[in-house]
N, C-alpha and C positions, 0 to 999 in steps of 0.2 A: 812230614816225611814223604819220600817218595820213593821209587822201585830204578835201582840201575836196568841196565841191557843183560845184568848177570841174577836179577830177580833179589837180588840182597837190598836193604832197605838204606836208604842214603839221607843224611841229616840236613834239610836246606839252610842253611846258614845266612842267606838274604833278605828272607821276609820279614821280620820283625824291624827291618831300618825301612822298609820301602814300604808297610803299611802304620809306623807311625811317624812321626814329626824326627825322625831321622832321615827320613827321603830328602830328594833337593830335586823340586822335580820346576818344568819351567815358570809355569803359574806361582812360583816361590818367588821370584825373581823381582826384584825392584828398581826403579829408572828416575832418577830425576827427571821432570818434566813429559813422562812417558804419557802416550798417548792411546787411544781402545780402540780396536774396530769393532763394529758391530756389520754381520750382513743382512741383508734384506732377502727375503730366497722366495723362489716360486712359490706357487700354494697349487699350482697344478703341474701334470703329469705332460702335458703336451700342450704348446698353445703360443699363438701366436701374440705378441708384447705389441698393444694398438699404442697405449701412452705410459708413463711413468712420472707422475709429477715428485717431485721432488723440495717444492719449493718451501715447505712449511716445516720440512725436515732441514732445508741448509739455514734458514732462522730462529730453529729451537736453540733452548739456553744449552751452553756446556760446549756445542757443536761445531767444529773445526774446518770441517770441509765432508761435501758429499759428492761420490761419485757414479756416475753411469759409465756404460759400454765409451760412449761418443764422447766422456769426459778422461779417458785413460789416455785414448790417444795410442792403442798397439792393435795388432791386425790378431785376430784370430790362430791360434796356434797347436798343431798335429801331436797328438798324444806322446807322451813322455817314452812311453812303451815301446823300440823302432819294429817291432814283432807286429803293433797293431795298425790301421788300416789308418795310415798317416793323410789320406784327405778327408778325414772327417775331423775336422778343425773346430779347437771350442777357443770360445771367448773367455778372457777372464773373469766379464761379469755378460750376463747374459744379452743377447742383441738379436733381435727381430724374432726370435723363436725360442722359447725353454722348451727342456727334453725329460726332465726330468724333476720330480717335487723335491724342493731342498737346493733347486739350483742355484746361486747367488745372481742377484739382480742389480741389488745396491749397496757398493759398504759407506758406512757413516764413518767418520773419526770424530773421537769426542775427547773432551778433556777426562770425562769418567766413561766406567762399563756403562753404568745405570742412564746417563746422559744421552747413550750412544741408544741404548734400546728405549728411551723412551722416545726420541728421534724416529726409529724406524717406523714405530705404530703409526707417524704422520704422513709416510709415505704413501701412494695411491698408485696401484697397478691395473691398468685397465686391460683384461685376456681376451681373448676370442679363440676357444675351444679348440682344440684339433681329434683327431682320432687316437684311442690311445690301444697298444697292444701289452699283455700282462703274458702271455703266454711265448715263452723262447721258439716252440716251433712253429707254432704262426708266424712268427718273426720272421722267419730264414724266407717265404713265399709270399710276403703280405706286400700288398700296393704302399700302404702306408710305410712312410720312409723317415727315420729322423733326420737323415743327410740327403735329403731326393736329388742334391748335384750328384752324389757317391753312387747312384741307383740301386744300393745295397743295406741291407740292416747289419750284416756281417761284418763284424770289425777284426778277427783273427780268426784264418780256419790253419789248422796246423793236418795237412792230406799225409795218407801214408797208403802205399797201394794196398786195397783191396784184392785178396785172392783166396774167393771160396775152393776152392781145391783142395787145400789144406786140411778139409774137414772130408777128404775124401774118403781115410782109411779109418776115418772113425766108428766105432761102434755105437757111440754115443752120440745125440749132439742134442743140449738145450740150450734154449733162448728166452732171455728176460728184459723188460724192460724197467729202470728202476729210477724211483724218483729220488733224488739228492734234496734236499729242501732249502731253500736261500737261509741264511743265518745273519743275524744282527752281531758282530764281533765285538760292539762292547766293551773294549779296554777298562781296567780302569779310570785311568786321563784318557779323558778327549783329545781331540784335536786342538794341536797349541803351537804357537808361536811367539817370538818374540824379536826384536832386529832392531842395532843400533848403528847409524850412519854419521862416523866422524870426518868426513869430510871427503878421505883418502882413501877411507876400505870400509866395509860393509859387516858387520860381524851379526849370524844371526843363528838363532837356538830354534833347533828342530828337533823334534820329539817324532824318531823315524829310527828304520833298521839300519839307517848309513848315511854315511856325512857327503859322499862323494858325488853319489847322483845327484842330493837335493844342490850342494855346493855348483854344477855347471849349471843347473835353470836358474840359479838364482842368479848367476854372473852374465848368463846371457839374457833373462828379463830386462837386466840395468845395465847392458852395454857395459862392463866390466872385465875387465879379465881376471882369471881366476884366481889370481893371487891377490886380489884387492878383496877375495870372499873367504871368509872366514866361519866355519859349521860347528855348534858347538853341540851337542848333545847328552845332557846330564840323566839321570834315573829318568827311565820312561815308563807309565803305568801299564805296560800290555800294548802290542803292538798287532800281531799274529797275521803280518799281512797285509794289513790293512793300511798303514804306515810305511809302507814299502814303497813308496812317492812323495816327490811334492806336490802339495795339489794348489788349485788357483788359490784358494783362500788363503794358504801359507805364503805363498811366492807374491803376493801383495803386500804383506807387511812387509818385509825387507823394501821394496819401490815406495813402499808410505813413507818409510824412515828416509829414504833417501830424498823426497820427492820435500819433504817439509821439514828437514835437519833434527829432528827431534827422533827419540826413541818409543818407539809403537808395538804393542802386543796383541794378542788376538787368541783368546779359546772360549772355544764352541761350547754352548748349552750340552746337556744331556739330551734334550728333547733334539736338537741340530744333528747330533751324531747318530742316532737314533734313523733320524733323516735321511742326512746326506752323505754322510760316512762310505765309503765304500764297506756292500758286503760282500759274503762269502760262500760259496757253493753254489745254489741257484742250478742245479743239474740234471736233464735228462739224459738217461746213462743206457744203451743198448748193448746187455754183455751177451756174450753168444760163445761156447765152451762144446769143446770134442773130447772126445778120448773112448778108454775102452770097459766094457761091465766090472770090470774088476777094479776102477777106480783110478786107473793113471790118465793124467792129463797130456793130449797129444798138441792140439791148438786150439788156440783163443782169441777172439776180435773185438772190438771197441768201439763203439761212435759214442761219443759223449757231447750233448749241445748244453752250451751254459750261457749263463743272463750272463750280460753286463751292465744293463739297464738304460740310460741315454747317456751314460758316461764313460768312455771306452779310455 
């Protein structure tokens, strides 16, 4: 049960299909001939990528093809976001530098999941440490840059003028500074995908809050136009946000399917999403409030700085 807007109690009528074997969620889904990805993700926080052998992962059993940055063959590409600081361009899989722990480095395709991740273990990342920053307002003044071309850590400032004045005729005025705390969001389902390439048009299942945004990166990854792409998205386990993009990992498999004619799926561990999932909050909040003893509110101001982590 839950509470309307009118405080009257409302029956949820959806849960009992979407927490047992009456859901149809995409991981349900079955392909002849379908194919895994598994990725391969940073284990650190910042650092620069000296080697990446691979070689003993594209000869394990099961194993179909492995690939790196220099084996994709696309240039780096400005966040999905047009709001966010579109020269700070990521790779699909990671190239000269990771920004972040959980970034993808390497995906494997395998004939199975298990094939795919025992493949991974084989692979060898050699790092060379960088400087790493945890704290958002160190971030905004720090030397330390993850785009040092972009000379900024700031990927979205949204300005509104500033004018203490406001608080001229107040009787009151306090100030607080308050910590938001970053949050793991968690979904039910992870991160999942699924994409099947017949030949002509591209059809691919996304577990997201909208077919339409994911539907143009996926057309312009593969040179496609839009009506050769197809978004399908059945019961999704919790989204809140989080699922509100496509991200590289997703937008891969539809190019896998295309790239090797076969149908290719792809969902994240618990411990992955956990990872590298985008999350939520992450917020130092400066409220500042006037008004008069008697408790009416006259004006109020904001600055709020929040993570985004090395993933904008």
């Amino acid at each position: 049960m839950s509470g309307s807007i009118l405080g009257t109690r409302v029956k949820r009528i959806e849960d009992p299909k979407m927490l047992t074997a009456g859901g149809s969620y995409i991981n349900d889904l079955r392909f002849d001939g379908e194919l895994h990805v598994t990725y391969v993700r940073s284990t650190m926080a910042h650092a620069r990528l000296r080697s990446i052998d691979v070689d003993d992962a594209r000869s394990a059993p099961g194993v179909v093809a492995v690939y790196t940055f220099s084996d994709l063959g696309m240039a780096p590409s400005p966040p999905m976001m047009p709001f966010m600081n579109q020269a700070m361009l990521r790779p699909m899989l990671a190239h000269g530098t990771v920004r972040f722990v959980g970034e993808p480095i390497v995906a494997i395709l395998a004939e199975t999941r298990g094939a795919g991740a025992d493949a991974a273990e084989l692979v060898s990342i050699d790092y060379e440490p960088l400087p790493v920053i945890v704290d958002p307002e160190v971030a905004l003044t720090s030397d330390v840059l993850l785009y040092p071309e972009v000379c900024t850590n700031v990927v979205c400032e949204i300005a509104r003028p500033n004018d203490d004045d406001i608080f001229a005729e107040c009787e009151v005025v306090v100030e607080a500074r308050i910590i938001n705390n970053r949050l793991a969001v968690a979904p039910m389902e992870p991160r999942v995908a699924a994409a099947v390439w017949d030949g002509t048009r591209l059809t691919q299942w996304a577990a997201g809050q909208g077919v339409f945004g994911a539907q143009g990166g996926i057309a312009r990854l593969n040179g496609l136009d839009i009506s050769q792409v197809r978004i399908i998205t059945p019961d999704v386990g919790g989204s809140f946000g989080a699922k509100g993009g496509t991200t590289p990992e997703e937008l891969l498999v539809g190019w896998l399917s295309c790239k090797h004619s076969r149908p290719v799926r792809w969902m994240e561990t618990r411990t992955e999403n956990m990872i590298a999932m985008g999350q939520g909050r992450g917020q130092v909040q400066y409220a500042k409030l006037g008004g008069t003893r008697d408790g009416s509110l006259l004006a109020y101001s904001l600055r709020v700085i929040q993570e985004s982590g090395g993933d904008p």
